[in-house]
N, C-alpha and C positions, 0 to 999 in steps of 0.2 A: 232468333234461333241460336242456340249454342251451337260453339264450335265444337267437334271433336275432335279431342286429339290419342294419337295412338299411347302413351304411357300418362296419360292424367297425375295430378299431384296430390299427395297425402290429403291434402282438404277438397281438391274435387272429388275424391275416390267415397271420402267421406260424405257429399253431398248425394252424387251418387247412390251410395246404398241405403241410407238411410232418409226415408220421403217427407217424415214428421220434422227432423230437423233442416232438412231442405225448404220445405213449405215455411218454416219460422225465417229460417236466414233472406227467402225471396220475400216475404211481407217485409222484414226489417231493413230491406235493401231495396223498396219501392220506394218511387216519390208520393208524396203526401204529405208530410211531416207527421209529426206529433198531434197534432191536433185538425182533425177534419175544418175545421173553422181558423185556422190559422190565417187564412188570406183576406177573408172575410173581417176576419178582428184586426190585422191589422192596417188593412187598409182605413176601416172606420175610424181607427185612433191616430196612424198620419193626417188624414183630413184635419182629426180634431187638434190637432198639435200643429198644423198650418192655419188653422182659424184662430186659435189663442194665441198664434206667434210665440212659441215654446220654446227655447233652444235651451241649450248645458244642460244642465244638472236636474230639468222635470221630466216630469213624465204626463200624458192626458189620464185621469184617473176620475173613475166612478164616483159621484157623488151625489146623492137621492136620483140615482137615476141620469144625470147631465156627466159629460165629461168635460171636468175643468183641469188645469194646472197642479199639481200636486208635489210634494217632494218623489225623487224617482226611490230613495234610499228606501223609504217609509212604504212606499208604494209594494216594491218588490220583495222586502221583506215580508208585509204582509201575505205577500203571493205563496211564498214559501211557508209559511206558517199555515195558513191554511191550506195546503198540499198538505201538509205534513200528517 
């Protein structure tokens, strides 16, 4: 429950009056992260990164399907590339 308070500040006055940009700032200010599957993925790819015995500079990375060893450089840029 929110406190209130008697003279509230320029951005809660604004949360306040305005319910649409309230509702955006409380989704964007919930836990979750970014990706509903975030915990899920990366618990699966530490696993896979303590079974290959991974450490510096890889990453566990998709490969027909298996996660093996992979450059992390190669790997994440791709990630971004495909976002993009």
């Amino acid at each position: 429950m929110a406190r209130e308070v008697s003279n509230p500040g320029r951005t809660a006055r604004h949360y306040r009056s305005n319910a649409a940009s309230r509702a955006k700032h409380v989704a964007d200010n919930s836990p979750g992260g970014k990706y509903a599957k975030s915990k899920a993925y990366k618990r699966e790819h530490e696993a896979a990164r303590r079974k290959l015995k991974i450490r510096g500079d890889q990453d566990a990375v998709r490969k027909n399907g298996k996660l093996v060893a992979g450059n992390r450089k190669a790997n994440r840029a791709r990630g971004g590339r495909d976002r993009a």
